[in-house]
Structure formats: structure tokens, C-alpha cells
VOMIZA-824267 format. One record per residue (C-alpha): residue in one letter; residue number from 1; z, y, x. Coordinates in steps of 0.02 Angstrom, whole numbers, m for minus. Each point is the difference from the previous one (the first is absolute). Example, Ala and Ser with C-alpha at 12.3 -4.5 7.8 and 13.67 -1.06 7.14 Angstrom:
2
r->A&k->1&z->390&y->m225&x->615
r->S&k->2&z->m33&y->172&x->69
END
This chain:
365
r->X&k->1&z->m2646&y->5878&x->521
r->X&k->2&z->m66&y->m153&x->m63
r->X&k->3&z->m2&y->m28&x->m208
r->X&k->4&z->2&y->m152&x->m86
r->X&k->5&z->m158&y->m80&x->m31
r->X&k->6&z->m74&y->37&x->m137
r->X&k->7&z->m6&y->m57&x->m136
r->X&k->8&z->117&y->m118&x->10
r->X&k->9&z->m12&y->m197&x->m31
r->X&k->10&z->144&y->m34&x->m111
r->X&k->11&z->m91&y->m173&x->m86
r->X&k->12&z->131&y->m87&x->117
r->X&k->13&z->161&y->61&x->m80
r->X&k->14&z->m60&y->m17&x->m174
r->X&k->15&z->m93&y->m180&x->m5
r->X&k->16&z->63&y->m175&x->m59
r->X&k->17&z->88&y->m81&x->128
r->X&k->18&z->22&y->m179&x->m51
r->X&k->19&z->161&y->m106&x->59
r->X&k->20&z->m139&y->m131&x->88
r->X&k->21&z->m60&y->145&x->96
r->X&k->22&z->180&y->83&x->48
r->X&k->23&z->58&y->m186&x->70
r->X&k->24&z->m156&y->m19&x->106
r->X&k->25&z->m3&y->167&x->70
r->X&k->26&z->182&y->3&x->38
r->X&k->27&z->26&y->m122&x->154
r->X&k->28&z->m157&y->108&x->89
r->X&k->29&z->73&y->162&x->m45
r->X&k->30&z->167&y->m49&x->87
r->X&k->31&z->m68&y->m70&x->151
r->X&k->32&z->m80&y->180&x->20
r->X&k->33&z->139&y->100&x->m34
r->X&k->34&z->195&y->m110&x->m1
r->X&k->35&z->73&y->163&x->m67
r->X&k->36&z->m60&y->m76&x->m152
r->X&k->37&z->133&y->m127&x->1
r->X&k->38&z->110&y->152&x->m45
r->X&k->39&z->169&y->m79&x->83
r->X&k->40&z->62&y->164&x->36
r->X&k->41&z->m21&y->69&x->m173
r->X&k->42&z->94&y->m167&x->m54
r->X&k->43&z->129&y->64&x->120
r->X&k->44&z->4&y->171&x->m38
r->X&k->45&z->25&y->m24&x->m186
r->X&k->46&z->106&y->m145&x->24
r->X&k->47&z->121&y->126&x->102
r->X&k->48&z->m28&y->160&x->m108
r->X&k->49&z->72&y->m97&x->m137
r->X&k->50&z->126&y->m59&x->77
r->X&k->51&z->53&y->172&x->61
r->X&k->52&z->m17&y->70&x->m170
r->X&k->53&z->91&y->m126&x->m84
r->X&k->54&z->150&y->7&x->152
r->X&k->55&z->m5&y->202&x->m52
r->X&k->56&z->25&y->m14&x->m207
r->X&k->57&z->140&y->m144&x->38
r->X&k->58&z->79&y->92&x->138
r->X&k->59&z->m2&y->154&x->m169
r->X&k->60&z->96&y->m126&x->m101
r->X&k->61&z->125&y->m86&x->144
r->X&k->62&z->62&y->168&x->72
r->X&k->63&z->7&y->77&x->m201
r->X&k->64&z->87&y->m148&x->m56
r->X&k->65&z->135&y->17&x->153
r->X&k->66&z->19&y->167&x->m20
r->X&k->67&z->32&y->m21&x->m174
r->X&k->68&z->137&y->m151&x->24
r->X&k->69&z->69&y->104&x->138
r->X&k->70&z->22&y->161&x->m92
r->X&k->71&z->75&y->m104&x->m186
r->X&k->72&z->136&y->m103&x->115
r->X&k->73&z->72&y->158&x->72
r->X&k->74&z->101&y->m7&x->152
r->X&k->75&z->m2&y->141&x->150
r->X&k->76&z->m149&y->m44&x->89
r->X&k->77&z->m105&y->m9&x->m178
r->X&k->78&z->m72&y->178&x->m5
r->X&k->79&z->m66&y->m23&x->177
r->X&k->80&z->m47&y->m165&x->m27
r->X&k->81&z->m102&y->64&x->m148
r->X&k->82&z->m71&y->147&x->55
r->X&k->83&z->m76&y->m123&x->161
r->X&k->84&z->m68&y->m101&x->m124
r->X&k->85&z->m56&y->131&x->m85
r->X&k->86&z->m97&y->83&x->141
r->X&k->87&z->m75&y->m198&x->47
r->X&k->88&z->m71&y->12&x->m173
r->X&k->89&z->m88&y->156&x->15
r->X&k->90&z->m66&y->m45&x->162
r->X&k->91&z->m66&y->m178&x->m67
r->X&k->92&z->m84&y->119&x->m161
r->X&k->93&z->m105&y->92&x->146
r->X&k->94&z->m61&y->m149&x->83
r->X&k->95&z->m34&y->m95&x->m134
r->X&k->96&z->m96&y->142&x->m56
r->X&k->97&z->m109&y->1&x->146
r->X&k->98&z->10&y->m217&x->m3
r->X&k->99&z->m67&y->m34&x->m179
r->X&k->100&z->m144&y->138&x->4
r->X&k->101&z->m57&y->m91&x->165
r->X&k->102&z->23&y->m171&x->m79
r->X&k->103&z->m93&y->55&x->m145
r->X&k->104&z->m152&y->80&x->107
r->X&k->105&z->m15&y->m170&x->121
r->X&k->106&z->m5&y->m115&x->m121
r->X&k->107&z->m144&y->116&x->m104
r->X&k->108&z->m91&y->m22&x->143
r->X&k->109&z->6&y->m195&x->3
r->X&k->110&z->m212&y->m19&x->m18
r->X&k->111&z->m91&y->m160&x->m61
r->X&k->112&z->m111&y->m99&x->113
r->X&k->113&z->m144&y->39&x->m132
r->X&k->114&z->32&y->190&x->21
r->X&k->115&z->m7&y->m22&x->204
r->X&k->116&z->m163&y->m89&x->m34
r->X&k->117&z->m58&y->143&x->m109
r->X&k->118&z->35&y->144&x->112
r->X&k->119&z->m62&y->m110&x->156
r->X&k->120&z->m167&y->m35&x->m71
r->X&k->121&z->m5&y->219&x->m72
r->X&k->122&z->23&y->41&x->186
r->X&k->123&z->m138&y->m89&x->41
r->X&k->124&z->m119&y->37&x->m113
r->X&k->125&z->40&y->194&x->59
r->X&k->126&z->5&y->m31&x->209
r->X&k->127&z->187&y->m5&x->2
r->X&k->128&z->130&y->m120&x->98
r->X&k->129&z->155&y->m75&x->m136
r->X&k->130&z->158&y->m24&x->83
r->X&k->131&z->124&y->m83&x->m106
r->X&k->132&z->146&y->86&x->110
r->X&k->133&z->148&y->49&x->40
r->X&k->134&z->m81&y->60&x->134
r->X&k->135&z->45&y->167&x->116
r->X&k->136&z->m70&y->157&x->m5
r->X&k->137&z->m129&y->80&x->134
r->X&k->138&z->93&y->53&x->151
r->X&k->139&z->m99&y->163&x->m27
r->X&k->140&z->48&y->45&x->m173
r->X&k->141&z->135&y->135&x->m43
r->X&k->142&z->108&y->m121&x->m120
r->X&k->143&z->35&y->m96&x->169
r->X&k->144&z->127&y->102&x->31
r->X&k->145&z->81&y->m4&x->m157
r->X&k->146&z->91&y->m163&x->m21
r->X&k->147&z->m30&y->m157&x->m7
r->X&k->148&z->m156&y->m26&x->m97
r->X&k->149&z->m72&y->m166&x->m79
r->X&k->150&z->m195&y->m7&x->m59
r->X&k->151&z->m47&y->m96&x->m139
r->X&k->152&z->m188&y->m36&x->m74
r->X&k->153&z->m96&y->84&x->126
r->X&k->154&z->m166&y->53&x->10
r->X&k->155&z->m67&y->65&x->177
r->X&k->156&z->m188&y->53&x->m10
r->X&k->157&z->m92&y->m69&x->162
r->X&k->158&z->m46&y->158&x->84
r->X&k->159&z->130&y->80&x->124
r->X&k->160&z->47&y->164&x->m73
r->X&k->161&z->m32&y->m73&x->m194
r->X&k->162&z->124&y->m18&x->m123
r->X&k->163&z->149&y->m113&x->m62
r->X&k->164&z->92&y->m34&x->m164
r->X&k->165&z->169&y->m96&x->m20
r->X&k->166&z->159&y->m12&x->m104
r->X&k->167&z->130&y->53&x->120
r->X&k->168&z->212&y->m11&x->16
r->X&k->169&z->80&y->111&x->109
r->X&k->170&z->174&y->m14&x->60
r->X&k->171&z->133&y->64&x->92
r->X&k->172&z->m73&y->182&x->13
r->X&k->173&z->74&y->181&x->m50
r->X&k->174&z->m157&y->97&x->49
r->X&k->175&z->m111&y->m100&x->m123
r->X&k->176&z->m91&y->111&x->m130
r->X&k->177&z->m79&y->m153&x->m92
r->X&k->178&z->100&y->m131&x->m85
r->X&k->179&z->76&y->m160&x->72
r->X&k->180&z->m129&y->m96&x->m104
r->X&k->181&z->m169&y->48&x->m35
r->X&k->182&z->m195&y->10&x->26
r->X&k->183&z->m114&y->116&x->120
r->X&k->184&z->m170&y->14&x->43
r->X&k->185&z->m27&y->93&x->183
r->X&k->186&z->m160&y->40&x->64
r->X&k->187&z->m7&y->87&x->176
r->X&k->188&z->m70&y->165&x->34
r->X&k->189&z->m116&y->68&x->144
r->X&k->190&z->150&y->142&x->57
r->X&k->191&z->186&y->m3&x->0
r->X&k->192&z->73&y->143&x->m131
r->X&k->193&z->175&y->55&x->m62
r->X&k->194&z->105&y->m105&x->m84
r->X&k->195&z->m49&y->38&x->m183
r->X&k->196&z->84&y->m82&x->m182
r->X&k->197&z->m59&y->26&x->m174
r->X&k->198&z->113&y->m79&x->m95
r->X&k->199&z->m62&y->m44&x->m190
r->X&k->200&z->112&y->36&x->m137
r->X&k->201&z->m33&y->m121&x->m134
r->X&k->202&z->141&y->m29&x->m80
r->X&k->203&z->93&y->m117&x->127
r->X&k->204&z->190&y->23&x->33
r->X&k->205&z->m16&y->2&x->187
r->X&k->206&z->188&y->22&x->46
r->X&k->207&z->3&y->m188&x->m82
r->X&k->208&z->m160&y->m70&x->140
r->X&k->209&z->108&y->35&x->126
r->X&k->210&z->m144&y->106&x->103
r->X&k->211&z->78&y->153&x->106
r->X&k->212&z->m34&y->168&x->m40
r->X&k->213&z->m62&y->147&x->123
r->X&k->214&z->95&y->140&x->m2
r->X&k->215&z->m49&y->154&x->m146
r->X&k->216&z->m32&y->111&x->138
r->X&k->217&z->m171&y->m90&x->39
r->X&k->218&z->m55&y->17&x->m171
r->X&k->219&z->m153&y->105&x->m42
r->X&k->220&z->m59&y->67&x->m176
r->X&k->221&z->m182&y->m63&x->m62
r->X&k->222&z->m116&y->115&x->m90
r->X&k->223&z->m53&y->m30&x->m155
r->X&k->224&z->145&y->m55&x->m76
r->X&k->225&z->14&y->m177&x->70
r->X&k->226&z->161&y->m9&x->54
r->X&k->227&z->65&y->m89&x->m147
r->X&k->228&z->m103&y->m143&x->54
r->X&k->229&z->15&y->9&x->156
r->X&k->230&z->107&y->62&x->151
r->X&k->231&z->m70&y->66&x->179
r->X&k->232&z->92&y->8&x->165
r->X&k->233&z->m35&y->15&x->168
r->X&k->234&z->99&y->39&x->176
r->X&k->235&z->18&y->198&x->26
r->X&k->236&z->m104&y->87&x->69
r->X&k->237&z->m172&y->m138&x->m58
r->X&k->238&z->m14&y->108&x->m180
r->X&k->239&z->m173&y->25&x->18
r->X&k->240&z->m60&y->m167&x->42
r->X&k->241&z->86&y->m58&x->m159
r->X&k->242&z->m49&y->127&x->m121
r->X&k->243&z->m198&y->m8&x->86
r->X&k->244&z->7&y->m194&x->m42
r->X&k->245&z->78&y->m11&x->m164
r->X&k->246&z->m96&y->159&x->m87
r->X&k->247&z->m16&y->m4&x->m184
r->X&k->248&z->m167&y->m82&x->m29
r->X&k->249&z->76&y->m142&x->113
r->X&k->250&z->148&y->m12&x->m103
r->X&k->251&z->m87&y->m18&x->m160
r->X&k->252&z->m116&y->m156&x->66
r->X&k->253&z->177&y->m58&x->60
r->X&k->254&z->77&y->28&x->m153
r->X&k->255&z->m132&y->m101&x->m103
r->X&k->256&z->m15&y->m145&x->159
r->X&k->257&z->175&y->m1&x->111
r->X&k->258&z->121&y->13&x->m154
r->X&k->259&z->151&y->m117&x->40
r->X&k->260&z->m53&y->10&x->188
r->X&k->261&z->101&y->95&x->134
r->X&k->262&z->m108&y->52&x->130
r->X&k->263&z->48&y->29&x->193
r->X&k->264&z->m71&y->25&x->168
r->X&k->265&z->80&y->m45&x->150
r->X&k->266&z->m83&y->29&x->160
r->X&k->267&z->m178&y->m64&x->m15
r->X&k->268&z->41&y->m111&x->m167
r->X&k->269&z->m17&y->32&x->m184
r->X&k->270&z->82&y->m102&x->m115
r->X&k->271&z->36&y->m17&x->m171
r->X&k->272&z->153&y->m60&x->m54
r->X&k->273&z->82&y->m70&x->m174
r->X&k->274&z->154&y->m101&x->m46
r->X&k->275&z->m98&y->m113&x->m91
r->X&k->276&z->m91&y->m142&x->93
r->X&k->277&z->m142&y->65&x->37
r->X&k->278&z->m116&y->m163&x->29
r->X&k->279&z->m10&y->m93&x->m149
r->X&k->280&z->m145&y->m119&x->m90
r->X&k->281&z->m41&y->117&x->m128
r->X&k->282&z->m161&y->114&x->0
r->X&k->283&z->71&y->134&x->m52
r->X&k->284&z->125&y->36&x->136
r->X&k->285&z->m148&y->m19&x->125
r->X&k->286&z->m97&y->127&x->m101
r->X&k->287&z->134&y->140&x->31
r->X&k->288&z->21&y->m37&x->173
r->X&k->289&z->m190&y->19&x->28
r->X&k->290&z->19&y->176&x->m122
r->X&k->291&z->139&y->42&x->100
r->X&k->292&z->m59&y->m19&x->164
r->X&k->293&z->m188&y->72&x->m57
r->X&k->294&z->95&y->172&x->m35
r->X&k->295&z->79&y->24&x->162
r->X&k->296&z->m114&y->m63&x->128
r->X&k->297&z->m132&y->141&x->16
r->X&k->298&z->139&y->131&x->m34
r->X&k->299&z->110&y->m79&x->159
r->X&k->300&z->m169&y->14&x->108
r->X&k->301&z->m40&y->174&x->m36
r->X&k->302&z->178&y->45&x->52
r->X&k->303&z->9&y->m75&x->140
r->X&k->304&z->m162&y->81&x->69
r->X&k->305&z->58&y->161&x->m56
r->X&k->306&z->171&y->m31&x->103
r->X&k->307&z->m105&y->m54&x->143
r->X&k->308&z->m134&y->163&x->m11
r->X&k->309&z->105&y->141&x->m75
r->X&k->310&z->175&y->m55&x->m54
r->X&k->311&z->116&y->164&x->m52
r->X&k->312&z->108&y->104&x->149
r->X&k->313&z->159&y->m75&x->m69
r->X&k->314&z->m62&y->m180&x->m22
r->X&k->315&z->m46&y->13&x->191
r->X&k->316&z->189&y->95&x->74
r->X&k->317&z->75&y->m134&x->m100
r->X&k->318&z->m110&y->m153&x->90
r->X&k->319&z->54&y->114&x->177
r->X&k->320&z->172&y->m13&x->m16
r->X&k->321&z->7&y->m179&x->m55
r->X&k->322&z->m110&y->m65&x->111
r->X&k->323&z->m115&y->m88&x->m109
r->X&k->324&z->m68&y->m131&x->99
r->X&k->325&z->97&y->m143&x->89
r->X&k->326&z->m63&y->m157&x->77
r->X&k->327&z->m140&y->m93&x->m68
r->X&k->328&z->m66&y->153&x->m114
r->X&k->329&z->156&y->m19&x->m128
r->X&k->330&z->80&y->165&x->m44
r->X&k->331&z->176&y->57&x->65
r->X&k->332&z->142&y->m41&x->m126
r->X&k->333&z->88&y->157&x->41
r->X&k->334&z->m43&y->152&x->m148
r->X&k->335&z->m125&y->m103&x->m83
r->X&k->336&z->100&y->m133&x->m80
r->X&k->337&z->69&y->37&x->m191
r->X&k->338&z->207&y->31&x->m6
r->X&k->339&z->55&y->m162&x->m129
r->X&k->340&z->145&y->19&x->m78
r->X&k->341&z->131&y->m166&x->m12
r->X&k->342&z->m61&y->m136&x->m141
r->X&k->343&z->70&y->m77&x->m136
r->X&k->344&z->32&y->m153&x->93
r->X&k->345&z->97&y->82&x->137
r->X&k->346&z->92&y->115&x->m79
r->X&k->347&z->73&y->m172&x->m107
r->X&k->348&z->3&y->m103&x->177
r->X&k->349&z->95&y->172&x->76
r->X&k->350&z->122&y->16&x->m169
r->X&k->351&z->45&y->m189&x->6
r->X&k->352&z->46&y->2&x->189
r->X&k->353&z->91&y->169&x->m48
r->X&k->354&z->89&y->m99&x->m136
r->X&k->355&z->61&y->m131&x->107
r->X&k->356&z->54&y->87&x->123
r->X&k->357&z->123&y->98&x->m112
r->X&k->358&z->55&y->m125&x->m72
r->X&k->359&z->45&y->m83&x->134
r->X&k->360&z->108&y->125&x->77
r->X&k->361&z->68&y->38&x->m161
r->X&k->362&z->64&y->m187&x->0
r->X&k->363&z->65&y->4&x->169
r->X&k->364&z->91&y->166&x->m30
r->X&k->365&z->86&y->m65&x->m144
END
């Protein structure tokens, strides 16, 4: 795998950047790359707030209703109540899910000075800056996921090299990251199993809206470092897992990779936070570079040793799933993580659950 250079020039993110300099800059800048122009984020947000604010008044119209319905009385006004009722619960949900997108789109809302900044750090350490949203590679793993959105992206030049970007993810039940987000992949030499280590740092993760995979994938770490982090992997890949993550590795990741979640897909490693993960300050860039320092030669040794010895059950369990599929990607079937439902659907599924009851309560009555 390729690291990132090092060390790394952050003079870029950290000089004076004058007003003078911003405005003349600008107009060049956009020519290169219109995404800059950010109509769609004015879109977006003008739309997510919108939405959010139809969800808290729709919480006070059907409340208020149900309220006048229930104090004039009548023989339709328990039904009639009890409808509004349900309406109101299922306008809490979305609104919910509304506002904390709202909130996250416009936090992303980025100065022209700050595209300038990050522009002139990727060049300074032989990357590309796309402003975005742009898609995902057709190749990576999260393309299957949803509908996914790139923002601030750095691509290193070389073809199997790596790329950061804040990323939003929608409309996806299998997702084990976030909706919103930052990840740095790098790509390896081999495909492997699909792998997480999931950090636990303190984050409420039930509230990120990530999925879950299913307790029965979890494995134990030695050395007592399951209270900071947590291991799974498909059945039947134990080995490769527990070879990788041994405890010397997991104390360099426990001083470098804390707040990261780490997973490999197929022939990608990535790690993944809720927090945007490109930013302009130094010191964000400095734990990336840690983070991705303490995993590289570790993910190279394993995959040699999967390629030149590998363990009995490691190799049944890449028989019977057949592990490699067109274009050297590895078969989905009993390598991919079980995720349990997130957050988000399990309030989009109780809403629509809601509705529907109390909408054949109301016609009933």
C-alpha cells in the first residue's frame, strides 16, 4: 500500500491568506473545478431546512388538532385524536432524522479561503482537490451501499494510491459507517475478508445512525483491549482477524487509530470516523498519517501470509464461498459482515408502522 508522503507539507493550511489573494484566486479556481460554485449545497440546505422545518410544524399542526379535537368532544373525537396523535409521533421521527441532517449540511458549508487552502496542501503533497459532490469509484465496496455523495477530496496521482473525503451516505440499511462522515482508503495488493474494528471512544453510535453487524461475528482481543475496541469478522475468517489485529498491533493502534474504525473490504482499507475527516488543521492530518503509518506494514505482512500459508479454516471458508469473482474482487457470499437495522431505519420503519395504524384505526372507527 502506498503511505502518505512524508512528512507532510501542512504550511498551506496554516498560512495568512489575505482577502486580495482569496478574490484573485477565486475566478481561476472555479473555472477548474464549477463544483466550486456549490449550487447544489445551496440546494441541498435550502431543502433540508425546509424539510426540517415542514417536520417540527407538522409536530405542532397535528398536536394542536388533536388537542381541539379531543377538548370539543363529540363521537368521532377519540379517533380523531388518537390519528392525530399517531401523525405526531410520526412527524417526531422524521424530524428527528430532518434536523440532524440539516444541522450536518449546513456544517459543512466551506469558505472559498478554506477551498483555496486545502487546494494549494494537495499540491504541495502530489494530490488532486476536488471540491465535490462527486461519486464514488465504481470499484469501491461503499458503492453498493446507498447513495453516496463525496465532499473535499483528495485522490493521490498514482493508480492504486489513496483518497480522503468527507462523505454522506443515504438511503442504505447495510451501511456500517454513518450517513455523514470522513474516510481515508488506500488499496491493497490482495483481496481479504471483510474485516471491522470498530473504536470505542466514547461515541453513542445508536445516535450516528451506522448499522451494526450481528454479535455473532464478534471476536475477543487479547490483552484486554476490548474496552477500546471491538473485532468482528464473517465465520469461519477467525484467524485472519486475530493474525492481523495481534496485541502489539493493537497497542500502536490504540496510541495512532483512536476515534478511527477500521475495515477491509475486498482489496480496500479504510478508515472511517463520523467526524469530517478532511479539514485545514495540521493536526487532523497528523493522525491520519499516524493512523495510516500503523496499519500499512501490518496489512502487507498479512496478506503475504494469506497468500503463502494462510490457516486450513481460512482456506475451506474461501472454498465454499468462492472467493474470487470477476475482475479479481472477492465473492459477497460468506465473506460479507451480518449488519443489523440502524437507527435511521428502524425510525423510517416505526413511522411508516405508525401511519399505517393509524390509518386503519381511523377508517375502522
Amino acid at each position: 500500500m502506498q503511505a502518505l508522503p512524508e512528512p507532510l507539507d501542512t504550511s498551506a493550511l496554516t498560512r495568512p491568506f489575505p482577502g486580495h489573494e482569496v478574490r484573485a484566486q477565486w475566478p481561476a479556481f472555479v473555472a477548474e473545478d464549477r463544483d466550486a460554485r456549490d449550487r447544489i449545497g445551496r440546494l441541498r440546505r435550502l431543502t433540508t431546512t425546509l424539510g426540517a422545518l415542514g417536520g417540527l410544524f407538522g409536530i405542532f399542526f397535528f398536536g394542536l388538532v388533536g388537542l381541539l379535537a379531543y377538548a370539543q368532544g363529540g363521537r368521532n373525537a377519540g379517533g380523531i385524536a388518537f390519528g392525530m396523535g399517531t401523525l405526531v409521533v410520526v412527524m417526531i421521527l422524521l424530524a428527528v432524522i430532518l434536523v440532524r441532517m440539516t444541522v450536518r449540511v449546513w456544517s459543512r458549508r466551506t469558505l472559498k479561503r478554506t477551498h483555496l487552502r486545502l487546494a494549494a496542501f494537495a499540491q504541495a503533497n502530489g494530490f488532486d482537490y476536488r471540491v465535490g459532490p462527486i461519486a464514488l469509484q465504481r470499484d469501491m465496496p461503499w458503492w453498493s451501499r446507498g447513495s453516496a455523495n463525496l465532499h473535499r477530496v483528495f485522490r493521490s496521482r498514482e493508480p492504486r494510491g489513496i483518497e480522503m473525503a468527507n462523505y454522506e451516505v443515504i438511503g442504505n440499511r447495510k451501511n456500517l459507517a454513518a450517513p455523514f462522515g470522513g474516510y481515508c482508503a488506500l488499496r491493497m495488493p490482495v483481496a481479504l475478508p471483510h474485516i471491522l474494528l470498530r473504536a470505542q471512544d466514547g461515541r453513542r453510535r445508536g445516535m450516528t445512525g451506522a448499522g451494526a453487524p450481528a454479535d455473532a461475528q464478534r471476536l475477543s482481543l487479547e490483552g484486554g483491549f476490548d474496552r477500546h475496541f471491538q473485532l468482528y469478522c464473517p465465520i469461519g475468517y477467525e484467524a485472519d482477524a486475530l493474525y492481523l489485529f495481534t496485541p502489539d498491533v493493537m497497542a500502536r493502534l490504540l496510541d495512532h487509530v483512536r476515534g478511527f474504525d477500521v475495515e477491509i473490504v475486498d482489496d480496500w482499507l479504510l478508515l472511517v470516523t463520523t467526524k469530517d475527516l478532511v479539514t485545514t488543521r495540521p493536526e487532523d492530518w497528523r493522525d491520519i498519517a499516524d493512523a495510516v503509518d500503523a496499519l500499512d506494514d501490518r496489512v502487507e505482512r498479512w496478506a503475504r501470509w494469506r497468500e503463502t500459508r494462510g490457516d486450513r479454516r481460512s482456506a475451506a471458508a474461501d472454498e465454499s464461498a468462492s472467493t474470487k469473482t470477476a475482475a479479481g474482487r472477492v465473492s459477497t457470499r460468506g465473506r460479507r459482515l451480518a449488519v443489523r437495522m440502524s437507527l435511521d431505519d428502524i425510525l423510517m420503519w416505526s413511522a411508516l408502522a405508525l401511519f399505517v395504524v393509524g390509518l386503519v384505526f381511523g377508517l375502522l372507527r
